[in-house]
N, C-alpha and C positions, 0 to 999 in steps of 0.2 A: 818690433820693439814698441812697447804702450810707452806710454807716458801720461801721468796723472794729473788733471788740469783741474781739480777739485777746489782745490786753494784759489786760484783763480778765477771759476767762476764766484766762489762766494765775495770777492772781495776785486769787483771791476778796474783795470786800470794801473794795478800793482802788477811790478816786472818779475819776473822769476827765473832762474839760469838754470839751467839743465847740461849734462855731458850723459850722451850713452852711446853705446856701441849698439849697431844695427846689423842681421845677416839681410843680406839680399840675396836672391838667387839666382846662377845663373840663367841668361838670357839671349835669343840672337836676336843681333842688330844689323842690320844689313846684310843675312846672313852670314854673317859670323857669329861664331861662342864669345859672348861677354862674359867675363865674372868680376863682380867688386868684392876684392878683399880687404881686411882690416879696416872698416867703415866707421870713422868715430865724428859724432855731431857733437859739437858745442852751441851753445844759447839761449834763447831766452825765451818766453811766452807771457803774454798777459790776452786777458776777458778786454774786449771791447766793447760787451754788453750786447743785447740779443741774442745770449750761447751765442757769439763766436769769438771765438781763439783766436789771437794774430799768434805767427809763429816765424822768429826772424833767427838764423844760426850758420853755423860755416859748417863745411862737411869734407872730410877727407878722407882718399882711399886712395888704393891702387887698382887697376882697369887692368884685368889678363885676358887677353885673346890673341890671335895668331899672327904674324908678318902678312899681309895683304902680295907680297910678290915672291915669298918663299915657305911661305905658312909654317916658320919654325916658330915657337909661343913669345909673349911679348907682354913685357908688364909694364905701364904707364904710371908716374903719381896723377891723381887729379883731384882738384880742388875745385868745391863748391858753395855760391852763395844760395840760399835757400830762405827765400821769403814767400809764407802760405798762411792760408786763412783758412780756420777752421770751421764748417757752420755744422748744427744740428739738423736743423730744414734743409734740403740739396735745392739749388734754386737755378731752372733751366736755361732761364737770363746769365749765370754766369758759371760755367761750364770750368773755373779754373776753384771754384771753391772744395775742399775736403772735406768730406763726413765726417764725422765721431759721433759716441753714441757715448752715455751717461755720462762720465769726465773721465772720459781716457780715449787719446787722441793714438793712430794709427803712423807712427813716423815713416814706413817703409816707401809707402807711394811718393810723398815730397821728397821723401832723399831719391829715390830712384831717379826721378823725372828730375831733379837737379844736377846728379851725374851724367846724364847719360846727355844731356845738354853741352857736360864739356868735354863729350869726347872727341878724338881728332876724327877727321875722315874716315882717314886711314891708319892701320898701325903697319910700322915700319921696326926693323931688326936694329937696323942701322942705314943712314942715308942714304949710303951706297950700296946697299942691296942688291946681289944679282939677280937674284929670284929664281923661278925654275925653268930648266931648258923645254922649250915647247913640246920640244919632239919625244926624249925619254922619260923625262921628268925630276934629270938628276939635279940637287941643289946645287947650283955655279956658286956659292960661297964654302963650299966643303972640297969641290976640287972641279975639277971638267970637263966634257962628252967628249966624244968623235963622231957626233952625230951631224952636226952642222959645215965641218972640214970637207969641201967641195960633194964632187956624188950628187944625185937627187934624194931625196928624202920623200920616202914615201910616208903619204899619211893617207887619215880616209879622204881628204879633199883631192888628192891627186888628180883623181880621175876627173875632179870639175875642174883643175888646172888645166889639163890638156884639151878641154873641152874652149876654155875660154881664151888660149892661148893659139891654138891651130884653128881658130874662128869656126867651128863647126856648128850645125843646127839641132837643136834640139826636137 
């Protein structure tokens, strides 16, 4: 999404409000699938002189990616404050400032980096979450194995089970 900051450079120090809607694309995050849906910014901007922008707004979406303990999908709301500055020159000294070029500012990077600041750790289903059985992989919130009801359970470690169990030498 541009946004046109034309009016403000000519005229330093007047406030200007803006609402747009932003796509973002998804993304992984800790490897997980992010996606921000329905992305709407509200706010303001003005020229602080020297071409640069200040840009101060709130940003709202919903955050889908999967259950971290059952990976069935999971949508969050989240809300964000988003204060950035715009410059023309990139200045190596400050590594937190935004490009633009002629008067149209790039909104996707500050809203990106804004969201993705409030996400949770983790995303969960629900708090109690059973998540997946180790051994088959079946979802314990949809019903329950016989894989773990006494018996040994063979997996690939088995074999370092018995190794580290009956003290043997490698």
């Amino acid at each position: 999404m541009s946004l046109d900051v034309s009016r403000a450079l000519k005229n330093p120090g007047q406030v200007f409000s803006f609402q747009a809607d932003v796509d973002l694309p998804e993304m992984e995050v800790l490897s997980d699938p992010v996606r921000f849906d329905g992305v709407r910014v509200e706010g303001e901007f003005f020229c602080t002189g020297d071409h640069r922008v200040s840009l101060r707004a709130h940003a709202g979406a919903t955050a889908v990616s999967r259950c971290s303990r059952c990976l069935e999908p999971v949508s969050v709301p989240i809300q964000a404050e988003i204060d950035a500055l715009y410059a023309k020159q990139p200045d190596p000294e400050d590594p937190d400032l935004y490009s633009f070029e002629a008067s149209t500012l790039e909104l996707e990077d500050a809203v990106r980096d804004a969201l993705l600041l409030e996400l949770p750790m983790q995303f969960f289903c629900s708090p109690d979450c059973k998540g997946l059985c180790p051994v088959c992989g079946v979802n314990l919130n949809k019903g329950s194995c016989t894989c773990q009801e006494g018996g040994e359970v063979i997996t690939p470690f088995s074999a370092l089970k018995s190794i580290v169990l009956n003290d043997e030498e490698v």
